[in-house]
C-alpha positions, -999 to 999 in steps of 0.1 A, spaced: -2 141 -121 -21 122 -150 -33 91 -152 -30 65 -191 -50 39 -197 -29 15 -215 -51 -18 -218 -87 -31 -202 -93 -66 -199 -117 -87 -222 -128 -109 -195 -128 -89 -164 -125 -56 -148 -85 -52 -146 -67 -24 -169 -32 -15 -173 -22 16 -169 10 43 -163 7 73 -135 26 102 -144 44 118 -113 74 147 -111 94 119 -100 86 96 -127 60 69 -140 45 43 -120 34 17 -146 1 1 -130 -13 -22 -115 18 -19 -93 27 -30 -55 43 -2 -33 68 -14 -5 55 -2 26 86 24 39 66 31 76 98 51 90 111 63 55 127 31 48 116 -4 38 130 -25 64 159 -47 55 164 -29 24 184 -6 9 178 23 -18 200 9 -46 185 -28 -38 144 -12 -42 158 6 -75 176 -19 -93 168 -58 -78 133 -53 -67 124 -26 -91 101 -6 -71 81 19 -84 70 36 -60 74 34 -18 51 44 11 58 66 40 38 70 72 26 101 82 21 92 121 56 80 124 77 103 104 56 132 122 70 119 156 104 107 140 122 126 128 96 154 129 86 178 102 113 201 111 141 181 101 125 165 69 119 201 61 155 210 68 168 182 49 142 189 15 117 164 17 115 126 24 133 126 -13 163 139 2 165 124 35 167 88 26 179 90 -5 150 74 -32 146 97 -59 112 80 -76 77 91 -59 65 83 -27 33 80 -10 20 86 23 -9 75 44 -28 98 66 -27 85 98 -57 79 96 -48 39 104 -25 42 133 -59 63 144 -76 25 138 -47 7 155 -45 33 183 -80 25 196 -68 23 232 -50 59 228 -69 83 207 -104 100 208 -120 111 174 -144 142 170 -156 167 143 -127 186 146 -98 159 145 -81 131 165 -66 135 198 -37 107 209 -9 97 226 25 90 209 37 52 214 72 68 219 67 87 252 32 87 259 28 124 247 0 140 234 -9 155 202 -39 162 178 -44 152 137 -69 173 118 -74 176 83 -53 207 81 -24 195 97 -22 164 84 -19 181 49 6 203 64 23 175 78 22 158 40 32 189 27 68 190 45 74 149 41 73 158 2 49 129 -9 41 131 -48 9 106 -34 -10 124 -5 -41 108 15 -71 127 31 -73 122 69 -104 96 73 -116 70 101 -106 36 94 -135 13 109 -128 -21 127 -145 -51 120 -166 -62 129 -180 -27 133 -225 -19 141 -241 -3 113 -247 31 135 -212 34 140 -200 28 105 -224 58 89 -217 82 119 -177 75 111 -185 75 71 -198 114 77 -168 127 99 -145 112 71 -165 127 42 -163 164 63 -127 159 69 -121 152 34 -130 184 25 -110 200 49 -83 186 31 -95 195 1 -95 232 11 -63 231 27 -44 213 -3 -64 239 -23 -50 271 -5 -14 258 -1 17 255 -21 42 224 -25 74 235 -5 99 218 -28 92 225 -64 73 195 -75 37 189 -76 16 166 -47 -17 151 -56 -47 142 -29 -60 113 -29 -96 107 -9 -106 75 5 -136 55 3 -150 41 36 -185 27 50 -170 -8 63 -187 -41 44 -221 -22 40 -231 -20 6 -251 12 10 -227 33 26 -198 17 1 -221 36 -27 -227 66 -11 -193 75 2 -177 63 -34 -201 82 -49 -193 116 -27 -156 107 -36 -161 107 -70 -177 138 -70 -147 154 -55 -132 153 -89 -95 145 -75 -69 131 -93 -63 95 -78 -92 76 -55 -84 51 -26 -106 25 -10 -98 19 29 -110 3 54 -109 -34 39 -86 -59 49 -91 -55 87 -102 -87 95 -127 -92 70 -136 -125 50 -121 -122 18 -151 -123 -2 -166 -95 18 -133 -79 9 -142 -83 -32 -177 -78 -27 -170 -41 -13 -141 -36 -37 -165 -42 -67 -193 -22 -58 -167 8 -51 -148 0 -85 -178 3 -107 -186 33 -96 -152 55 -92 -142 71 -120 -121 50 -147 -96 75 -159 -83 82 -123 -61 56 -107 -74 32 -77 -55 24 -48 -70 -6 -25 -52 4 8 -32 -25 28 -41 -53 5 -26 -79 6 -18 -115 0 -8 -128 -40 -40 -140 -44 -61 -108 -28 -39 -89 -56 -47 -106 -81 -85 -114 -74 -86 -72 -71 -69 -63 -98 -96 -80 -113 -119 -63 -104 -101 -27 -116 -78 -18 -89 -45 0 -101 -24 1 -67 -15 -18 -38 4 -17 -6 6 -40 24 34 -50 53 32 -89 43 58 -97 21 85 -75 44 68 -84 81 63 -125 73 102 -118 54 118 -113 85 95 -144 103 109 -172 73 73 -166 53 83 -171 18 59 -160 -12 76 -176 -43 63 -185 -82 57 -216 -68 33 -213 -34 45 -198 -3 70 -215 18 75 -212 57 116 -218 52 119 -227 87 103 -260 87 130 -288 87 123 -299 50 146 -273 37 177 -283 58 190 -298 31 176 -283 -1 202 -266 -15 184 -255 -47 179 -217 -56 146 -200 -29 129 -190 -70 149 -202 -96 118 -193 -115 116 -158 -102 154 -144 -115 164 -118 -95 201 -118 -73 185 -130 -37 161 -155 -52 184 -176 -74 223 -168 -60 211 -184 -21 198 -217 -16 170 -221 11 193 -242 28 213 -213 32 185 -190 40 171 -214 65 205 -216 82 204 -176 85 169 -175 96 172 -202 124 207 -187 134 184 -152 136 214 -136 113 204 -101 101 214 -112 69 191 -137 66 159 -112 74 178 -93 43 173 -118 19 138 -130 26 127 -96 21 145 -85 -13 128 -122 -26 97 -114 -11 95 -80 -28 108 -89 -57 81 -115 -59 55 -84 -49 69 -67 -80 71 -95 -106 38 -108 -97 20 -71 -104 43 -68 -137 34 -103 -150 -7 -93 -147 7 -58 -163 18 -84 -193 -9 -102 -193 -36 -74 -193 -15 -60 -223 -14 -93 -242 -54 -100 -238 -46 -129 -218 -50 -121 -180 -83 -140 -170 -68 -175 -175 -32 -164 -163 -50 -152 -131 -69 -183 -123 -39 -208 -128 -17 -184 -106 -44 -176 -77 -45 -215 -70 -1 -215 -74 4 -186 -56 -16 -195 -23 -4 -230 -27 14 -241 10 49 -258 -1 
């Protein structure tokens, strides 16, 4: 994998960029639909490709490990080849159903112990399975195993969690090191930056990261509850200090205007369950401001849901229309709210892509940070 600068920005942080992958460029910064089960709900392959024009998708290590199982993705050649999306993939660790599974799971030194969601079964993550794991889903994008810290979370608790995820990580490291790809392309690790919203262990654990000299970086562990500025303040610190010719991934962020405000400050890559998960619950995110298309104003309106936007699902239905589907709970409707909302996603990160390139992002960003969180 290798990683072009295309563009910085005069008046900020933010820098265009392209990510070179086996299964083709990712032209930054960029959005990645979050695929937990191998697909992006609502959605199929053909729509990501051409009407959303996704890059890249995510999978989910935790749930493609207990469905289908490794066996069968192996069988089958890799995520690629079981659901049918032939650009690259990324997958998490784990490590934040580990966070969300705080009722269910003990963390040591040596790994994570916890029960499956499905049946109640138990089963044990370490750093060397979880690359295994990785390995057999086929990701082009792999992540390290690591802790993902609540918040709020003590001080104590954040630096004993900052050093497990800092030895894990070079578990990993090892492991990726001393193993092959199994289908004939190559898989990059990624290591991610935690210490919660404290300053000093931001620095040190983006400085250890740095260090390990891989060839992407990822900053977790924001966007758990956090205020927002908190959120910028640790994404800035951590920015400054990763490396600039490798690619940064801010991990689960966010809303238009957290993507925009971070791509600010130098971050290449996002992902987040928003646009798909508030799709299905009438939460629309347009050019415009976002738009709850249940309330009763849009009976009636039967003008395009983005005329603005362009793309098949935004301009062919009305939100009358979509409205209708989404009261009436038609699976249709859940369709077409999340094809806008990620063609939104997508637009949105390619429009500051233009704007970095044309010199011209700062002032862009500010008029569309107070559009885009704008309540219709």
């Amino acid at each position: 994998m290798k990683f072009t600068l295309s563009a910085n920005d005069r008046q900020s942080n933010a820098r265009a960029g392209v990510v070179h992958t086996d299964h083709g460029d990712i032209e930054t910064p960029i959005f990645m639909p979050v695929g937990t089960a191998g697909t992006v709900k609502a959605v199929h392959q053909r729509e990501l490709e051409h009407d959303i024009q996704a890059q890249i998708i995510l999978g989910n290590t935790y749930h493609l490990y207990l469905r289908p199982g490794t066996g069968l993705l192996q069988q089958a050649g890799g995520l690629h080849k079981f659901n049918g999306w032939s650009k690259p993939i990324l997958t998490d660790s784990g490590g934040y159903q580990v966070y969300s599974l705080s009722e269910n799971r003990k963390i040591n030194d040596e790994g994570v112990t916890f029960k499956s969601h499905i049946d109640g079964s138990k089963h044990v993550f370490t750093p060397e399975n979880v690359m295994d794991i990785q390995r057999a889903i086929g990701a082009d994008i792999i992540m390290a195993l690591d802790e993902c810290t609540p918040y709020p979370c003590e001080y104590d608790y954040a630096k004993k969690s900052l050093a497990i995820t800092h030895q894990w990580l070079q578990r990993c490291i090892r492991r990726m090191d001393t193993t092959e790809p199994l289908y004939g392309y190559q898989q990059v690790l990624f290591p991610i930056v935690q210490g919660s919203v404290y300053k000093d262990l931001r620095i040190q654990s983006a400085e250890f990261i740095a260090a390990q000299n891989q060839q992407g970086n990822a900053i977790g562990g924001l966007s758990v509850g956090e205020p927002h500025q908190l959120m910028y303040e640790m994404t800035d610190v951590v920015c400054n200090i990763l490396p600039a010719d490798k690619p940064r991934y801010l991990m689960g962020v966010g809303t238009p205007e957290n993507i925009l405000e971070c791509i600010a400050l130098g971050v290449d890559m996002f992902d987040c369950v928003m646009p798909t998960r508030n799709a299905r619950n009438g939460m629309l995110f347009t050019t415009q401001g976002i738009v709850n298309i249940r309330n009763e104003k849009w009976k009636d309106d039967l003008s395009p849901i983005d005329a603005e936007l362009g793309g098949y699902a935004s301009t062919f239905y009305s939100k009358a229309y979509l409205r209708h589907l989404i009261i009436n709970k038609e699976i249709l409707g859940a369709q077409i709210a999340t094809i806008h909302n990620l063609t939104f996603y997508l637009w949105l990160v390619k429009e500051a892509r233009k704007q970095i390139l044309n010199g011209t992002f700062g002032e862009w960003k500010n008029v569309m940070v107070k559009k885009v969180s704008a309540r219709l």
